[in-house]
C-alpha positions as YAML, in Angstrom:
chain: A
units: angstrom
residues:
- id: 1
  name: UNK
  ca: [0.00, 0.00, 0.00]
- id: 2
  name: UNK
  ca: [1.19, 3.60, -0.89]
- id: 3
  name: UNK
  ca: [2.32, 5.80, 2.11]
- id: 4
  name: UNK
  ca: [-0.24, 8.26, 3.01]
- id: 5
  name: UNK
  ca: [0.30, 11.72, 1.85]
- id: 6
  name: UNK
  ca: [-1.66, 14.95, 2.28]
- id: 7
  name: UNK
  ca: [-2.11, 14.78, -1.64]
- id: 8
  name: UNK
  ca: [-3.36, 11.39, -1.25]
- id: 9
  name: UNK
  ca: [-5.70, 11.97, 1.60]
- id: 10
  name: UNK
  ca: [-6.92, 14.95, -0.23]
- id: 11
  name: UNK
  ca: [-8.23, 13.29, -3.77]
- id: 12
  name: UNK
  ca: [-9.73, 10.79, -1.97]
- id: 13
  name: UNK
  ca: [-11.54, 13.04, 0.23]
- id: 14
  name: UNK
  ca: [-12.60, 14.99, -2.89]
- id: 15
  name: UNK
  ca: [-14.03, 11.36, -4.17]
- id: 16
  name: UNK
  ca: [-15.84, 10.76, -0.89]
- id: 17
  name: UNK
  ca: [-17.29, 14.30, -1.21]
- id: 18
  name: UNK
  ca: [-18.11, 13.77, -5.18]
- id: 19
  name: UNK
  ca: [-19.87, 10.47, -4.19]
- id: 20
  name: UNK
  ca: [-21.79, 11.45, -0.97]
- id: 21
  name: UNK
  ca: [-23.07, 14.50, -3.09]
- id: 22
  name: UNK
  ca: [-24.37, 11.94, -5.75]
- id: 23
  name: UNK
  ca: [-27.02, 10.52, -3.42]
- id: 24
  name: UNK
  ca: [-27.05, 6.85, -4.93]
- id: 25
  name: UNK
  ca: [-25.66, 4.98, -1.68]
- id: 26
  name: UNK
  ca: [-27.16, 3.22, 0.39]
- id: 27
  name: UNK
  ca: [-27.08, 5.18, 4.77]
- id: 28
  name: UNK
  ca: [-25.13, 2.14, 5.59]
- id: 29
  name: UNK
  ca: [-22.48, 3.10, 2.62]
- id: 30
  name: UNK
  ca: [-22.89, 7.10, 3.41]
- id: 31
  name: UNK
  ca: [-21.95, 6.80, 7.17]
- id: 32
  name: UNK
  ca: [-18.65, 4.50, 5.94]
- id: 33
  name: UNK
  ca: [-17.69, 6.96, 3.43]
- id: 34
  name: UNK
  ca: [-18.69, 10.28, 6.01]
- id: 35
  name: UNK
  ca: [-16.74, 8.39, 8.44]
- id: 36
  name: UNK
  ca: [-13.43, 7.50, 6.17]
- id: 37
  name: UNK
  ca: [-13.64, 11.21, 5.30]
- id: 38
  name: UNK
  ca: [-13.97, 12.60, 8.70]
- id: 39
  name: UNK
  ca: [-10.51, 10.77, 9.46]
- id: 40
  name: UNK
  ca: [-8.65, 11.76, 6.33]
- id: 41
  name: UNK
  ca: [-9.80, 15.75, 7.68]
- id: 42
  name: UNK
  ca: [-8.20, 15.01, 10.53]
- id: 43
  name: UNK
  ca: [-5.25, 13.66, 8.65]
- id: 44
  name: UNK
  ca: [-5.13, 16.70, 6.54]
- id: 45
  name: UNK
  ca: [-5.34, 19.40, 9.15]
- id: 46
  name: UNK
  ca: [-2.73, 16.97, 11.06]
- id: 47
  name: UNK
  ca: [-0.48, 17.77, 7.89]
- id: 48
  name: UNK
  ca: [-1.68, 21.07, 7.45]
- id: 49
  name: UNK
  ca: [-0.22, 22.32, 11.13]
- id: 50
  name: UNK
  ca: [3.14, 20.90, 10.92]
- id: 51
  name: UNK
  ca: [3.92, 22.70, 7.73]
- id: 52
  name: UNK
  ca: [2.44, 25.58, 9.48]
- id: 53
  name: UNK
  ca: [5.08, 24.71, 11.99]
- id: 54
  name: UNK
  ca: [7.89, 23.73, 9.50]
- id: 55
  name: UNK
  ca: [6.84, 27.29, 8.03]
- id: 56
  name: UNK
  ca: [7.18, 29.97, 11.32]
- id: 57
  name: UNK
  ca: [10.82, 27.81, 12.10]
- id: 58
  name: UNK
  ca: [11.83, 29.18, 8.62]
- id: 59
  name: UNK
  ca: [10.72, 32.93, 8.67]
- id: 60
  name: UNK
  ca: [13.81, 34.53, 10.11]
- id: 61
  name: UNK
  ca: [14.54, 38.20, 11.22]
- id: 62
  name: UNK
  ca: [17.82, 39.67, 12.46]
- id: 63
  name: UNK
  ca: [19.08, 36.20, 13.71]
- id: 64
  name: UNK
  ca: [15.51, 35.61, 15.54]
- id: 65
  name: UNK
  ca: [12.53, 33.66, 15.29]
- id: 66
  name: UNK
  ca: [9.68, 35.96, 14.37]
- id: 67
  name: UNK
  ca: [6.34, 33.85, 13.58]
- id: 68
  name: UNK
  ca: [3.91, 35.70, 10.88]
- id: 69
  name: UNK
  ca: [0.51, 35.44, 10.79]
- id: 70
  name: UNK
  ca: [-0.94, 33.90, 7.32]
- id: 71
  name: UNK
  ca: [-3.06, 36.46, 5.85]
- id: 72
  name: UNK
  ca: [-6.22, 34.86, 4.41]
- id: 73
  name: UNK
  ca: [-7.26, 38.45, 2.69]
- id: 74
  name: UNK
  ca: [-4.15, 38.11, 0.85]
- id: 75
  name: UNK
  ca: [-4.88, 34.35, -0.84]
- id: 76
  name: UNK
  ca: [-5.32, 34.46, -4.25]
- id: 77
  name: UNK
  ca: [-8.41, 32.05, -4.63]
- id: 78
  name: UNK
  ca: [-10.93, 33.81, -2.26]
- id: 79
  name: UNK
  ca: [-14.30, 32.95, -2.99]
- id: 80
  name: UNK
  ca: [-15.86, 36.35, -4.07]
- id: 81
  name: UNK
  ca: [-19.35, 35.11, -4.39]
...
């Protein structure tokens, strides 16, 4: 089996999400698949915080640690609906 990546985890979550939103399976097969999916999230955001981490170790001023906040106002893909 393939080691688990945050790329990984991600497509399949997008395929959980694609077939929940279909509405052809059965609640037995909906609960396995919300359930699966509520894992990889946790997963994710698992990933998602240690690059956060990995990230503030790396931003350097004068010699010293300085952690800086990510601006979400600044993202490029804001919804603007």
């Amino acid at each position: 089996m393939a080691k688990k990546t945050f790329e990984n985890a991600l497509t399949r979550l997008e395929q959980i999400t694609s077939d929940l939103e279909e509405g052809e399976l059965s609640l037995e097969d909906s609960l396995k698949k919300f359930d699966e999916g509520i894992g990889l999230v946790k997963f994710c955001n698992s990933k998602l915080e240690e690059a956060r981490s990995r990230v503030e170790l790396l931003l350097k001023q004068d010699g010293t640690l300085t952690p800086v906040n990510f601006d979400e106002s600044e993202r490029g893909d804001q919804d603007l609906s």
